[in-house]
C-alpha positions as CSV (number, residue, x, y, z in Angstrom):
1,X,-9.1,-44.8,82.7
2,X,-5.7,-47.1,82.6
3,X,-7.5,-49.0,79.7
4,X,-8.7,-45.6,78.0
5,X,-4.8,-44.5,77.5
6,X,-3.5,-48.0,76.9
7,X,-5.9,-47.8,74.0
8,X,-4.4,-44.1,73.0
9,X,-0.7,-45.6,73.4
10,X,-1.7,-48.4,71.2
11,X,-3.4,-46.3,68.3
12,X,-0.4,-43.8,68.5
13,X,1.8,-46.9,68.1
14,X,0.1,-48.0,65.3
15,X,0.6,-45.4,63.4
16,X,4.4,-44.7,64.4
17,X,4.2,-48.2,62.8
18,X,3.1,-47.3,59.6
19,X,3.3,-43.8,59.1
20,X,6.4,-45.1,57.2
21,X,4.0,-45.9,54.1
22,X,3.3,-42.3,53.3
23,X,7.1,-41.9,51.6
24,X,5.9,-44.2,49.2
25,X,2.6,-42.5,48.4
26,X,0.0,-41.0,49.6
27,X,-2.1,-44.4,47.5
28,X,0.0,-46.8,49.9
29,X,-0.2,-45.3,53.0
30,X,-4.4,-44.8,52.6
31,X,-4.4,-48.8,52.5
32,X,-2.1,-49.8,54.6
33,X,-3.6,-47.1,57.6
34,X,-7.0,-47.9,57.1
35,X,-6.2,-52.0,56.8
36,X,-4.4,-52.1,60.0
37,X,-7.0,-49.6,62.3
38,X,-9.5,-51.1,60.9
39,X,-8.4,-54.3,62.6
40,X,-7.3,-52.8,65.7
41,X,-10.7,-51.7,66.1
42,X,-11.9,-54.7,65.5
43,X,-9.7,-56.6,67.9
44,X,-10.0,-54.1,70.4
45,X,-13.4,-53.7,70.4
46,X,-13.5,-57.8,70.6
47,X,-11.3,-57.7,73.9
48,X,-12.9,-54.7,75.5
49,X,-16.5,-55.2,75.0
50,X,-17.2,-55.7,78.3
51,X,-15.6,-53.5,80.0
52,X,-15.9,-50.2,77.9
53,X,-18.6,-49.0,75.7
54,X,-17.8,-49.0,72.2
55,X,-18.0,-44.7,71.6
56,X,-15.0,-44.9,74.4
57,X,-12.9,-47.4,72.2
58,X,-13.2,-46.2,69.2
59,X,-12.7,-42.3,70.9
60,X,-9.7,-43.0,72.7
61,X,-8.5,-45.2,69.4
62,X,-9.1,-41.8,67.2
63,X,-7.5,-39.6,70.1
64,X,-4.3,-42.0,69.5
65,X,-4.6,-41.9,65.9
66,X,-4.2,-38.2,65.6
67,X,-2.3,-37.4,69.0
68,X,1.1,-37.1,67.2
69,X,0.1,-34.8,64.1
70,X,-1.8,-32.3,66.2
71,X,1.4,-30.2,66.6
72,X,2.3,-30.3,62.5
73,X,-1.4,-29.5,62.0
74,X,-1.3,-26.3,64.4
75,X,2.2,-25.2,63.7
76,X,2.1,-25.7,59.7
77,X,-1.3,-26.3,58.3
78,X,-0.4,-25.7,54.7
79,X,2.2,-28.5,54.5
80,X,0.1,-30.9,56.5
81,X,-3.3,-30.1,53.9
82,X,-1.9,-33.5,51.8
83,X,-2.0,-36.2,54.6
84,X,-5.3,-34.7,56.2
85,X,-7.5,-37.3,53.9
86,X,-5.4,-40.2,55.2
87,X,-6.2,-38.7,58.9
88,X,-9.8,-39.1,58.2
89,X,-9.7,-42.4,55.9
90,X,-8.6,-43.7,59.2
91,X,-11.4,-41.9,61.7
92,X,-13.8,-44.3,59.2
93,X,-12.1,-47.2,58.9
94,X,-11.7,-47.6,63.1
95,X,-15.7,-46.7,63.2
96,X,-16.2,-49.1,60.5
97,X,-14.0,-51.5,62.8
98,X,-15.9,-50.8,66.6
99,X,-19.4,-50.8,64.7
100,X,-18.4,-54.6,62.7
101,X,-16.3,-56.0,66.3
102,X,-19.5,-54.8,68.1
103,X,-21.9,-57.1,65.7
104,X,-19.8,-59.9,65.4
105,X,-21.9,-61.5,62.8
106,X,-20.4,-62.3,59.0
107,X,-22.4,-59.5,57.4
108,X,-21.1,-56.7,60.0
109,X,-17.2,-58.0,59.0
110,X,-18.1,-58.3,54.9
111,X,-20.0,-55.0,54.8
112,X,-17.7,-53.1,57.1
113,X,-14.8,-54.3,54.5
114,X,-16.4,-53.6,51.5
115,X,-16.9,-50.1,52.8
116,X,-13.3,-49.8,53.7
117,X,-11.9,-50.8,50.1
118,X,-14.4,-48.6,48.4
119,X,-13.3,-45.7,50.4
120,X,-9.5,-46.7,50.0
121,X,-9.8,-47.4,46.0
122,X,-12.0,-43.8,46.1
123,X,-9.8,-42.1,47.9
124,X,-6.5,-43.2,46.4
125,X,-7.7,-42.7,42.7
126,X,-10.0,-40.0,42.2
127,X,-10.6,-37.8,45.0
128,X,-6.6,-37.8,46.9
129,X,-5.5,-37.0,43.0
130,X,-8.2,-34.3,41.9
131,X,-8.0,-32.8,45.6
132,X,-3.9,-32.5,45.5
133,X,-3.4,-31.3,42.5
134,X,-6.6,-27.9,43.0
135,X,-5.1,-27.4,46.7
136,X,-2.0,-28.3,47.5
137,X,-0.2,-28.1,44.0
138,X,-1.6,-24.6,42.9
139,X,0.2,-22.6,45.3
């Protein structure tokens, strides 16, 4: 349990860490997320293998991740509808982190990237910019 909510404290640091990025765009802040839970699942998921299952890590790391926006999500949804792609850019990238810390083979670490950067470049250029501008900019 004490290893369960150091691994919430840590994923809710994280992103007090870089939640700066989204003032610069929404572009940065999908990379710069995803890059660094992505390797805090991978790292924690290294350290921790023994001791926890992998579905625990990479729950309490999600749990972390989205702790501190549950209250903007439940008290102002509308407002909160541009950063909710970043939320789940980052649910994938710490899966795609426990599932390649868990193999620990080259291939596991080169296809779990490779999935990462697709869904970043995806996300930042086509579907962030056709999905703001129909949802959040017509209203």
């Amino acid at each position: 349990m004490k290893v369960y909510l150091l691994l919430c404290l840590k994923a809710s640091a994280l992103f007090l860490l870089t939640c700066w990025s989204a003032s610069l765009s929404n572009g940065e802040a999908v990379w710069m997320e995803t890059i660094a839970f992505y390797f805090l699942a991978m790292y924690e998921v290294y350290k921790n293998k023994e001791s926890m299952s992998v579905i625990k890590i990479a729950v309490a790391l999600i749990i972390g991740r989205i702790l501190l926006e549950i209250p903007i999500r439940i008290v102002d949804f509308y407002s909160a509808k541009g950063s909710f792609f970043l939320m789940v850019a980052c649910m994938i990238a710490i899966i795609l982190g426990c599932v390649a810390g868990k193999k620990s083979r080259m291939y596991s670490y080169f296809i779990g990237t490779m999935i990462l950067l697709y869904i970043s470049n995806m996300w930042c250029v086509h579907v962030f910019d056709e999905w703001f501008q129909r949802v959040v900019c017509t209203q």
